[in-house]
FILOLO-932936 format. One record per residue (C-alpha): residue number from 0; residue in one letter; chain; x negated, y negated, z. Coordinates in pm, 1 decimal. Layout:
// FILOLO-932936
+-----+------+-----+----------+----------+----------+
: seq : type : mol :     east :    north :       up :
+-----+------+-----+----------+----------+----------+
: NUM :    a :   A :        X :        Y :        Z :
...
+-----+------+-----+----------+----------+----------+
***
This chain:
// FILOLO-932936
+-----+------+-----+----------+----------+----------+
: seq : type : mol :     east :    north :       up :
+-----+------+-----+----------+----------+----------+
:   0 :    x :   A :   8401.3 :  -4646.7 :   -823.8 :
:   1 :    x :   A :   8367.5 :  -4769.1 :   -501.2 :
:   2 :    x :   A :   8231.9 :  -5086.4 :   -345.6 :
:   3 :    x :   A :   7987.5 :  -4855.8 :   -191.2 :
:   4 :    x :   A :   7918.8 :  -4728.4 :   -512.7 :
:   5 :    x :   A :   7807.0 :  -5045.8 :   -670.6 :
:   6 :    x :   A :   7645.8 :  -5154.8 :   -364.0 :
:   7 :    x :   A :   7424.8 :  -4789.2 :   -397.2 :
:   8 :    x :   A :   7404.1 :  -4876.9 :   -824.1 :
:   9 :    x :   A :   7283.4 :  -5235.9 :   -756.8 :
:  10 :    x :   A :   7016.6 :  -5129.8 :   -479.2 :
:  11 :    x :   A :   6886.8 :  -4888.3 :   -716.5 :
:  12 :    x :   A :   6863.8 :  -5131.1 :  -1036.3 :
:  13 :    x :   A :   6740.1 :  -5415.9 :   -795.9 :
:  14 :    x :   A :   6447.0 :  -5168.4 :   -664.4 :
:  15 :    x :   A :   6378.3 :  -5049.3 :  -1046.4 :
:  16 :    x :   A :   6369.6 :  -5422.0 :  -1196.2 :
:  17 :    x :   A :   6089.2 :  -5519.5 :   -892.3 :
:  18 :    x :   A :   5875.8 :  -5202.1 :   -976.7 :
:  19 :    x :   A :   5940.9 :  -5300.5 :  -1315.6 :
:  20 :    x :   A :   5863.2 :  -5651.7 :  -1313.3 :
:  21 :    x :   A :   5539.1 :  -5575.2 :  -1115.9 :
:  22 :    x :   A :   5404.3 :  -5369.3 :  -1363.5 :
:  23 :    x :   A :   5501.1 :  -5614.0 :  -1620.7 :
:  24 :    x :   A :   5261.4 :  -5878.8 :  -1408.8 :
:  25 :    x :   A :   5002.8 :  -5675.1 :  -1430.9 :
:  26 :    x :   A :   4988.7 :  -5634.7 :  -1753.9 :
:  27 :    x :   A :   5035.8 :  -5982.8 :  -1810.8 :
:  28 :    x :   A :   4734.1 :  -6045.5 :  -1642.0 :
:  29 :    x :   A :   4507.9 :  -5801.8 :  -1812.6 :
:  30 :    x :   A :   4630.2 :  -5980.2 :  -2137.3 :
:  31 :    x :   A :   4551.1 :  -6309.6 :  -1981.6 :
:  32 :    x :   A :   4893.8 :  -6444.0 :  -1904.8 :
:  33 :    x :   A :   4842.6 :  -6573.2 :  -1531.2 :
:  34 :    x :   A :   5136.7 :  -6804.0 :  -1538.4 :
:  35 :    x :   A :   5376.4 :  -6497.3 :  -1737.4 :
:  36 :    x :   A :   5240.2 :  -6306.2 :  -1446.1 :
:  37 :    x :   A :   5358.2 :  -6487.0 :  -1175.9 :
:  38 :    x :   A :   5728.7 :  -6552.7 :  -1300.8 :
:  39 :    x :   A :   5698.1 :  -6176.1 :  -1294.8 :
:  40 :    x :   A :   5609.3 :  -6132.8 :   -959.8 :
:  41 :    x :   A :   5858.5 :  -6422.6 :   -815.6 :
:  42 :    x :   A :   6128.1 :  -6218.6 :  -1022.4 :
:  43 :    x :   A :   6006.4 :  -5917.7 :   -813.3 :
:  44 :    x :   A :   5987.4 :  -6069.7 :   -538.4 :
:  45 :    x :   A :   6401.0 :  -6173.6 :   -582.9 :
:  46 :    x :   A :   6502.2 :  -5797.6 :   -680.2 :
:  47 :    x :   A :   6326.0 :  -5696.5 :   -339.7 :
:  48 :    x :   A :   6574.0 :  -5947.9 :   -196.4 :
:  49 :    x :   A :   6857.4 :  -5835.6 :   -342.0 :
:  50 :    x :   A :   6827.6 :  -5481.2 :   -281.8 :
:  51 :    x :   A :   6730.1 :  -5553.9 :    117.8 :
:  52 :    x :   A :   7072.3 :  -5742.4 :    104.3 :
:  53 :    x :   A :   7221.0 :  -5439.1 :    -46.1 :
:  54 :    x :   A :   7091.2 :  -5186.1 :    125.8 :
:  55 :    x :   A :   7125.8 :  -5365.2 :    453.1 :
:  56 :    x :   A :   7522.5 :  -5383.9 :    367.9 :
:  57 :    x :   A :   7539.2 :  -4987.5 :    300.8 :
:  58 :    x :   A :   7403.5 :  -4942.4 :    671.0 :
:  59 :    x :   A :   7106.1 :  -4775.4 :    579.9 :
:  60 :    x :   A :   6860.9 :  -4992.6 :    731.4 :
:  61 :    x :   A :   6886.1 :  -4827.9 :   1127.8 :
:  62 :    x :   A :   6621.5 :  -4795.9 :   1405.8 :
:  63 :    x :   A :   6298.2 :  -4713.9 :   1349.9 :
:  64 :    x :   A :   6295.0 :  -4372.7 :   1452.5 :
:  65 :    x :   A :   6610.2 :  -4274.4 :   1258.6 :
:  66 :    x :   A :   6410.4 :  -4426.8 :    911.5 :
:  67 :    x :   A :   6109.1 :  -4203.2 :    987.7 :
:  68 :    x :   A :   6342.5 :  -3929.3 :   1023.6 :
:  69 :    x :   A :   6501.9 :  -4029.1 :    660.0 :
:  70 :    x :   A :   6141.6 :  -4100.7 :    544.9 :
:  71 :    x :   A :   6036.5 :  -3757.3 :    610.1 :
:  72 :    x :   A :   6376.9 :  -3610.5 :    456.6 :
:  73 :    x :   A :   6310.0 :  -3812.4 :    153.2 :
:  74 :    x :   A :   5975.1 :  -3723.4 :     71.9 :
:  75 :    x :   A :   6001.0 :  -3322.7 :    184.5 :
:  76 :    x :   A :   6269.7 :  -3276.7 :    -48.3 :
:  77 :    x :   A :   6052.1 :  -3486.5 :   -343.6 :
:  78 :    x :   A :   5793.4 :  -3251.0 :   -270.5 :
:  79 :    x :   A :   5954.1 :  -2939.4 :   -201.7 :
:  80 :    x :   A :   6244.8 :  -2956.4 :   -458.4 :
:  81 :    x :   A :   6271.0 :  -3223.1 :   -713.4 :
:  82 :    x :   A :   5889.4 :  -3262.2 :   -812.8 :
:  83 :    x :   A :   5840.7 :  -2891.9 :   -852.9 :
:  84 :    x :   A :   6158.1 :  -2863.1 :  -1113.5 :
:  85 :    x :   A :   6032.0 :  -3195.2 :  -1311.0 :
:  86 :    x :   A :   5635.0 :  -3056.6 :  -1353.4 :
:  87 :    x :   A :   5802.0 :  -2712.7 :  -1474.5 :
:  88 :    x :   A :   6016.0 :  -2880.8 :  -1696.2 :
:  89 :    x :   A :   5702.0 :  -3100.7 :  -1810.1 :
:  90 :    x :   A :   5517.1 :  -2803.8 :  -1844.9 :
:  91 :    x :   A :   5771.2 :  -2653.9 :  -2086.3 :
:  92 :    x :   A :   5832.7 :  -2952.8 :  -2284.1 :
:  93 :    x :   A :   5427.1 :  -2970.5 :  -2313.7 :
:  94 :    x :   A :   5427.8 :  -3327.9 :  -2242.1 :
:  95 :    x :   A :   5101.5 :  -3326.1 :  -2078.9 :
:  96 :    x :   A :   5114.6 :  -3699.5 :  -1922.5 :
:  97 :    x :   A :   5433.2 :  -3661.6 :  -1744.6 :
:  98 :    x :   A :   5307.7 :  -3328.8 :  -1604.9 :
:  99 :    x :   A :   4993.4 :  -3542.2 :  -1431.7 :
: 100 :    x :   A :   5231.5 :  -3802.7 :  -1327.3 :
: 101 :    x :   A :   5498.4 :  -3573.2 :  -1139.4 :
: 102 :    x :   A :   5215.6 :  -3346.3 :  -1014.4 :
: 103 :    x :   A :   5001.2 :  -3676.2 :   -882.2 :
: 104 :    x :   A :   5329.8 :  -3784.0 :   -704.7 :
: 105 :    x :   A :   5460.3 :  -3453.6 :   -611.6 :
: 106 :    x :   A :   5117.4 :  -3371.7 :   -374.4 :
: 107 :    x :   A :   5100.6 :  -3720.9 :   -256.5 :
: 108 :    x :   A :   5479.6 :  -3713.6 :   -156.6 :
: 109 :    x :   A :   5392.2 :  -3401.9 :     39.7 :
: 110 :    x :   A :   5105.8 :  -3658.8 :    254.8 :
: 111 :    x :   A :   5363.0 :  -3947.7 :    284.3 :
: 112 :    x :   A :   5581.2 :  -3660.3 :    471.8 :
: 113 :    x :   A :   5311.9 :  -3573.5 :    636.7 :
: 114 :    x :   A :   5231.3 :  -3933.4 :    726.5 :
: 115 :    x :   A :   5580.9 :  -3985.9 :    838.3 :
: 116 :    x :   A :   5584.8 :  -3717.5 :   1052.8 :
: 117 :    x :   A :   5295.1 :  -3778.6 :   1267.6 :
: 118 :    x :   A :   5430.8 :  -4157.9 :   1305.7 :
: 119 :    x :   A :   5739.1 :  -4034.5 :   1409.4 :
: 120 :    x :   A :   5597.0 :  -3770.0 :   1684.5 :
: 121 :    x :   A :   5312.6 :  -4074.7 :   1781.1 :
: 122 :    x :   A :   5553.8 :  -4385.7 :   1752.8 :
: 123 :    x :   A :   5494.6 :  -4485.9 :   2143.4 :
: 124 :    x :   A :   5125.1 :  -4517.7 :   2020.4 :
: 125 :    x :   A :   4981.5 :  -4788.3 :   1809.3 :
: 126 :    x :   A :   4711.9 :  -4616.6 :   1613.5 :
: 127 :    x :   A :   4612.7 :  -4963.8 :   1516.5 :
: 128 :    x :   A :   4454.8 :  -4797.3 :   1164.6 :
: 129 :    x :   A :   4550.3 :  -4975.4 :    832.8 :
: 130 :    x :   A :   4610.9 :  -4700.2 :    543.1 :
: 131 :    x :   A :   4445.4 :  -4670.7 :    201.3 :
: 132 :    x :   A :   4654.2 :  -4615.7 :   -152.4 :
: 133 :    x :   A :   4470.0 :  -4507.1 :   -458.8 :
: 134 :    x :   A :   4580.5 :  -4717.9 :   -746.7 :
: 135 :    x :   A :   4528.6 :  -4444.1 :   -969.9 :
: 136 :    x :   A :   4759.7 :  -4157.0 :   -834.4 :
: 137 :    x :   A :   4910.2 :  -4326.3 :   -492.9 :
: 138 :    x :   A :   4744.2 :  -4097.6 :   -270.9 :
: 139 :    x :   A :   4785.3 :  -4270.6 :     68.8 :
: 140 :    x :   A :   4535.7 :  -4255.0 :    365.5 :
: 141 :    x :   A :   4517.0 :  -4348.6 :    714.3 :
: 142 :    x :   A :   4276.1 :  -4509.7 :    799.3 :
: 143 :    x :   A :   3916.7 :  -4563.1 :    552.1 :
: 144 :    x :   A :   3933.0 :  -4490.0 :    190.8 :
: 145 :    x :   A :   3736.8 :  -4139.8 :    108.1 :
: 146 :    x :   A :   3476.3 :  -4144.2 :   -122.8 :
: 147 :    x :   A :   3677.0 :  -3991.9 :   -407.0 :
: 148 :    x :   A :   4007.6 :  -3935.7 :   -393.4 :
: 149 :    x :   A :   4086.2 :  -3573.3 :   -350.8 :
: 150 :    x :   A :   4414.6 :  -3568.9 :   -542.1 :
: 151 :    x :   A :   4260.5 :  -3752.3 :   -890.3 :
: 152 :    x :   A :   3895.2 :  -3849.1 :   -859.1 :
: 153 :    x :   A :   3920.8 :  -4180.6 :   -829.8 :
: 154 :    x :   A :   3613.7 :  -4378.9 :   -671.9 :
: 155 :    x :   A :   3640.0 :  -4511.5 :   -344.5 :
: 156 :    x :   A :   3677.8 :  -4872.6 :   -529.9 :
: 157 :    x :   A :   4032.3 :  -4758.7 :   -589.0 :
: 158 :    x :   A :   4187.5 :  -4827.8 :   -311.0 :
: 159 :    x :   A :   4387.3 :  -5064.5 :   -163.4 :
: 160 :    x :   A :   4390.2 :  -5172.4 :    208.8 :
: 161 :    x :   A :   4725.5 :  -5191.0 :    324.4 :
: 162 :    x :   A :   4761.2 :  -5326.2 :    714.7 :
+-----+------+-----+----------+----------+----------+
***
């Protein structure tokens, strides 16, 4: 391997120990560990370092309109290609969760490109909107939280503000 292999294998172990370590916080903290919790979230906070350092070594970090463009790549082929194949697969296998969690993903990946998109064609204007993400399914809105979340149900009480 390469050293740009390892620095692509350590920005994708970095990024998985933060998501990791964040869901270990919250659970932490629904068991009544506040302190546990935020060693958890200072650890995440680290792996986020370390995988900006990586990632900003492999080049991939470029101009803002060249990351919308990967953006959208990303999250069209999610939708399009891999999401499909993992639900079907799901769907055989009859495991019934991971079907809801790829299918959850796979329409809200489909909105993130979506999202993208329309930043990328509006990015001389400043919408000045903050966006909305269920914490149920990760459906992501601009701009005020609906009601109920068309892709899982949730209540409006669901989501997050993110400015």
């Amino acid at each position: 391997m390469s050293t740009l292999d390892n620095l692509k294998a350590a920005f994708a172990g970095e990024s998985q120990a933060n998501r990791r370590y964040l869901a270990f916080a919250k659970k932490a903290d629904m068991e009544g560990y506040p302190q546990i919790a935020k060693l958890f979230r200072a650890a995440a906070e680290a792996e986020t370092v370390h995988a900006h350092n990586h990632l900003g070594i492999i080049g991939e970090v470029m101009d803002t309109k060249a990351n919308l463009a990967t953006a959208v790549g990303g999250e069209t082929y999610e939708y399009t290609r891999m999401y499909p194949g993992f639900i079907t697969e799901a769907e055989t296998e009859g495991s019934k969760k991971a079907k809801w969690s790829f299918d959850v993903a796979n329409k809200v990946e489909e909105i993130h490109a979506g999202l993208f998109t329309e930043a990328l064609e509006a990015m001389s204007k400043d919408q000045g909107q903050d966006y909305h993400v269920c914490s149920v399914c990760g459906n992501t809105v601009l701009g005020a939280a609906p009601d109920k979340c068309p892709i899982c149900g949730a209540a409006r009480d669901k989501f997050m503000p993110v400015g």
